[in-house]
C-alpha positions as CSV (number, residue, x, y, z in Angstrom):
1,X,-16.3,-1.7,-30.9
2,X,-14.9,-4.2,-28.2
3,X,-11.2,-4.5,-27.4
4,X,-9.1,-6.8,-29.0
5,X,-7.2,-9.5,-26.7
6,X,-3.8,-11.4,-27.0
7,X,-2.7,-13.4,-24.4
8,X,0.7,-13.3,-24.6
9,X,1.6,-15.7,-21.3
10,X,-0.1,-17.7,-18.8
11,X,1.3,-19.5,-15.9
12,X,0.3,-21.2,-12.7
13,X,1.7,-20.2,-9.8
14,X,1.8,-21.0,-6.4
15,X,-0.9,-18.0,-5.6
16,X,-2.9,-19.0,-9.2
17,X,-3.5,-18.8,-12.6
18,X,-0.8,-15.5,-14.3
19,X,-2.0,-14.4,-17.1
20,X,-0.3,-11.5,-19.1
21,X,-2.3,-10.6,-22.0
22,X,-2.3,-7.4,-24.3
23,X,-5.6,-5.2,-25.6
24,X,-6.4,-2.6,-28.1
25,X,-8.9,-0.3,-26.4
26,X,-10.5,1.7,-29.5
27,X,-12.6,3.8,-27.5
28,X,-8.8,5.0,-25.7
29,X,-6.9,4.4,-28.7
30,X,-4.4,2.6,-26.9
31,X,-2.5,-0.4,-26.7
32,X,-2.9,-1.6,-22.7
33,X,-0.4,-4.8,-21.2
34,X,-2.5,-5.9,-17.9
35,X,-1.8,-8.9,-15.5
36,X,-4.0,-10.7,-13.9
37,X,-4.1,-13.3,-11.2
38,X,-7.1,-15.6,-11.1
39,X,-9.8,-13.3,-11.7
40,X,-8.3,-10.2,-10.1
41,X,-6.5,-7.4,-11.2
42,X,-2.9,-6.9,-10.4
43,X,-1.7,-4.3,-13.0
44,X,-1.8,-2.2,-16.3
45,X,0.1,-0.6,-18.2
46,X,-2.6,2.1,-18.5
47,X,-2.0,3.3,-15.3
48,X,1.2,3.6,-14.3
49,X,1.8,7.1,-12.9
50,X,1.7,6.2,-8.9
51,X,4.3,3.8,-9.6
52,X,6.7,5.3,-10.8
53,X,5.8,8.0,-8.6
54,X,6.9,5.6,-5.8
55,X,10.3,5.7,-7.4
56,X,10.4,9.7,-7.7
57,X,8.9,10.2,-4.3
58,X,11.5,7.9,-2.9
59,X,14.9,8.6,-4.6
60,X,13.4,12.3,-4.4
61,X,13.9,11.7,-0.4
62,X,17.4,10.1,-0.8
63,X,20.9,11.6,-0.3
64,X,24.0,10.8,-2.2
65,X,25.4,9.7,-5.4
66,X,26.2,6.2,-7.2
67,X,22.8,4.9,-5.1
68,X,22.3,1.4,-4.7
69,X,18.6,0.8,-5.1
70,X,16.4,-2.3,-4.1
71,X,13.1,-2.4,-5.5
72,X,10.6,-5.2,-4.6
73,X,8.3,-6.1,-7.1
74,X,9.3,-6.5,-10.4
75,X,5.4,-6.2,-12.4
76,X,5.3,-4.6,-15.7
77,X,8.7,-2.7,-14.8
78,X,7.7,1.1,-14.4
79,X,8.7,1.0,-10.9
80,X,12.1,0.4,-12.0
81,X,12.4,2.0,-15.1
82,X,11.3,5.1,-13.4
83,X,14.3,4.6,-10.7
84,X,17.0,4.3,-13.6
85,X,15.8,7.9,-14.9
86,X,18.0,9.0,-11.5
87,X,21.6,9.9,-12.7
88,X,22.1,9.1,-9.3
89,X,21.4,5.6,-9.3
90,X,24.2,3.6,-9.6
91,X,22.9,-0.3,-9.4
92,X,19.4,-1.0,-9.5
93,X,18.2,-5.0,-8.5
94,X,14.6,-6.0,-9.0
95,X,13.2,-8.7,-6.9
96,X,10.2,-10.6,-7.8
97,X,9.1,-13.8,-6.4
98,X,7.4,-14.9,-9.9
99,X,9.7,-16.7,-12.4
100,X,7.6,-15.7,-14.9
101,X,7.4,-11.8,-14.2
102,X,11.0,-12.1,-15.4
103,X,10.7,-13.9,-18.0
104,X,8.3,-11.5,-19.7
105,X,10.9,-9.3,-19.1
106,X,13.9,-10.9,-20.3
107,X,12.0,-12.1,-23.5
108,X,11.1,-8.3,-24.2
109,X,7.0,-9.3,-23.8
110,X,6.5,-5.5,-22.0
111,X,6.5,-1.9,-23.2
112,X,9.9,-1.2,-20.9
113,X,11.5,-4.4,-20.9
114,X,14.1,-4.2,-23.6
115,X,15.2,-0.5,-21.8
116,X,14.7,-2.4,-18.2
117,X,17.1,-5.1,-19.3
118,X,19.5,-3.8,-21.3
119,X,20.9,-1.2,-18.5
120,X,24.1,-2.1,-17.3
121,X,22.9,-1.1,-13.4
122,X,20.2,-3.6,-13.6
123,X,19.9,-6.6,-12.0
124,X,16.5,-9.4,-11.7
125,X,16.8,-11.6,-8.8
126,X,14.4,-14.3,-8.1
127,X,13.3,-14.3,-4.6
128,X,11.1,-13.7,-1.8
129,X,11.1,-10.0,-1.2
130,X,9.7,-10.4,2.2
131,X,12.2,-13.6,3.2
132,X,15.3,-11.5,2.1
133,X,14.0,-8.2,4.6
134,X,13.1,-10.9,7.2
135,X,17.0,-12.3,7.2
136,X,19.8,-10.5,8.8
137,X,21.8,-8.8,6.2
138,X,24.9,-11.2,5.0
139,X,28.1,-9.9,6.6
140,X,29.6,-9.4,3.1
141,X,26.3,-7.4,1.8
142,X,26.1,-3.9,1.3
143,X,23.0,-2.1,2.3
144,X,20.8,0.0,0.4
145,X,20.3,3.5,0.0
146,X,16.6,3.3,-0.9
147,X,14.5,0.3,-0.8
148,X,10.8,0.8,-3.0
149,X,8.1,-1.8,-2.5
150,X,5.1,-2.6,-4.9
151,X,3.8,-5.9,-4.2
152,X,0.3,-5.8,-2.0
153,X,-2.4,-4.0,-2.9
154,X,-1.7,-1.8,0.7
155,X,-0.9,-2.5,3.9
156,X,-3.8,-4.4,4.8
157,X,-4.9,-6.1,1.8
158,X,-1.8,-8.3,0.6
159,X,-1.2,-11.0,-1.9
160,X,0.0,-13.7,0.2
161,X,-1.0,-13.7,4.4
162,X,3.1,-14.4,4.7
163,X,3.3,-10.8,3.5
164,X,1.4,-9.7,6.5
165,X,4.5,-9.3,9.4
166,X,6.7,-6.8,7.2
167,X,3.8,-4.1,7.8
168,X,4.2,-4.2,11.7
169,X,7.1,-2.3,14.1
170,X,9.2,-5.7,14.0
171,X,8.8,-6.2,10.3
172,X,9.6,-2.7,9.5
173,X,12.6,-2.9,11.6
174,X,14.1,-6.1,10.3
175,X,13.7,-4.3,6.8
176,X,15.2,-1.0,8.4
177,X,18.6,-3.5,9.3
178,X,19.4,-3.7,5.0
179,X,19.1,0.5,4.5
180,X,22.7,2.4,4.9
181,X,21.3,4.8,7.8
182,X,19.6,7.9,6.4
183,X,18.3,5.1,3.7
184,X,14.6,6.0,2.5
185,X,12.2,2.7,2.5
186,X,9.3,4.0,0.4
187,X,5.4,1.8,-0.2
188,X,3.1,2.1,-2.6
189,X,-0.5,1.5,-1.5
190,X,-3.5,1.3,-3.8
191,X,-5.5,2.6,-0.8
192,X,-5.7,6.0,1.0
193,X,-3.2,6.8,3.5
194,X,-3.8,4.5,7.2
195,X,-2.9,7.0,9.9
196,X,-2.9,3.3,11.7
197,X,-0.1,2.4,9.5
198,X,1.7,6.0,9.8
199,X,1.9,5.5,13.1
200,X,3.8,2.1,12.7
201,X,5.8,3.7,9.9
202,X,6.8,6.3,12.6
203,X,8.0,4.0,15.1
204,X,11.1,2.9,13.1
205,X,11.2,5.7,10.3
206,X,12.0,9.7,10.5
207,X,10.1,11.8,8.2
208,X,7.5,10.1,7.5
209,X,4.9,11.4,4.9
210,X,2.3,10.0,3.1
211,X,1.6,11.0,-0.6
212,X,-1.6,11.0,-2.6
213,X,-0.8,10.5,-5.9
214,X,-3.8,11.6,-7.9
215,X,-3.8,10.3,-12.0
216,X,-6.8,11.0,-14.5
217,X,-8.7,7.8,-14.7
218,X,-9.6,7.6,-18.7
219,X,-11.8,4.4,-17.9
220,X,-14.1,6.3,-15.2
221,X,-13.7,9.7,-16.6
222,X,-12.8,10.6,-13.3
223,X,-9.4,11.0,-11.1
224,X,-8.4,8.1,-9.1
225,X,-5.9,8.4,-6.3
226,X,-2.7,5.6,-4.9
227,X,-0.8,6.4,-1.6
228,X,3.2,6.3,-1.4
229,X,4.5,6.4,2.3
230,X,8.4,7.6,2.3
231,X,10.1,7.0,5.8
232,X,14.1,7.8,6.5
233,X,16.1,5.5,8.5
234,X,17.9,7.5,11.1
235,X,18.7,5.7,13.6
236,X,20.5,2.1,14.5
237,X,18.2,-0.3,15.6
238,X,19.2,-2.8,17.8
C-alpha cells in the first residue's frame, strides 16, 4: 500500500518552492509532517531525536537558572519544544527567517505547535539568524545563556552561501559577543563530526565536544547518525 499525502502549505520563498505536507506511512503505521524545499529534503517529523538532542546536549552543558535561550531555526519545532522541557529555561525565542515556518506554527499545522505556542517563555521572531549574530549586540540587549542552531545541513553544506561566514573564527566570534560568558553555543550537523571544523570551534569556544547522536532509521532498517558540537564561551573577545 502507498502512503497517503496532504499538502497542508506551500509557499515560495526567496531560496524556492516550501512545501509542508503530511503522510500516512502504512508500512510504519505512522502519521509523518515533512518539509521540503524544491526537491530536497529539509525535515520530518519521523526523525527527530538529534534535534532535540541538540537542545539536551546544549542546556545539558549550561550553568544557571531562569536561562534565556536563543535557538535558530524554527522547523517543525522539536528543537524548541525539547529546550522548554528544561525547568531551567526561563525565556525561550525562536528565530526563523521563513514567514511561513511560523505560520504553520501559529496556525497549529504541526505535531508540537499548539504546546510550542502556547508557552508563556516562548517567543517567534522573524529574522535572519545569521544577520542578528553578525550585528553587535544592542546596548539595551541581554545576552544569552545558550544559543542552539539548526538551519544548514552542516557546516559545509548550507542553505544559503550567506550562511557560509558564521562557520569560520570571525563568524564564531561575532556570535560568541551575544552569549553571557560561560554561555554554551551548540550546532547540529547532519554530517559526521569535521575535526576541520573542531578546530575552528576551538579557537573561540572551551570545551569543545562533538556528539554522535545515533537514532534507529525505520526507513533503512538501519541506524543513522547526526553530529551536535557544544562549545563554552569563556573568555571576552575583543
Amino acid at each position: 500500500m502507498s502512503a497517503r499525502f496532504e499538502e497542508l502549505d506551500w509557499q515560495f520563498t526567496p531560496m524556492g518552492e516550501l512545501t509542508l505536507r503530511r503522510r500516512f506511512d502504512p508500512s510504519l503505521d505512522l502519521e509523518i509532517f515533512e518539509v521540503k524545499l524544491g526537491e530536497e529534503y529539509l525535515m520530518s517529523s519521523a526523525f527527530t531525536v538529534a534535534e532535540q538532542a541538540l537542545a539536551d546536549l546544549g542546556l545539558g552543558a549550561t550553568a544557571g537558572e531562569r536561562l534565556r535561550v536563543l535557538v535558530g531555526g524554527l522547523g517543525l519545532g522539536y528543537t524548541a519544544i525539547a529546550a522548554l522541557r528544561d525547568p531551567r529555561v526561563g525565556a525561550l525565542t525562536v528565530i526563523d527567517t521563513l514567514p511561513a515556518v511560523i505560520d504553520w506554527h501559529e496556525r497549529g499545522l504541526l505535531p508540537v505547535s499548539t504546546q510550542l505556542t502556547g508557552d508563556a517563555r516562548t517567543r517567534l521572531v522573524l529574522d535572519d539568524f545569521f544577520a542578528v549574530m553578525r550585528a553587535a549586540p544592542a546596548p539595551a540587549s541581554e545576552p544569552w545563556d545558550a544559543i542552539l542552531l539548526d538551519v544548514d545541513h552542516s557546516p559545509r553544506h548550507q542553505l544559503d552561501p550567506s550562511h557560509a561566514d558564521l562557520y569560520t573564527v570571525e563568524g564564531l566570534r561575532r556570535l560568541a559577543r551575544h552569549l553571557v560568558e560561560g554561555g554554551v553555543f551548540a550546532l547540529w550537523s547532519d554530517d559526521p563530526p569535521d575535526e576541520e571544523f573542531l578546530v575552528t570551534m576551538r579557537a573561540v569556544f572551551a570545551g569543545v565536544e562533538a556528539h554522535v547522536v545515533d537514532f534507529a532509521n525505520a526507513l533503512t532498517g538501519g541506524v543513522s547518525s547526526n553530529t551536535v558540537y557544544v562549545g563554552r564561551h569563556d573568555r571576552v573577545e575583543a
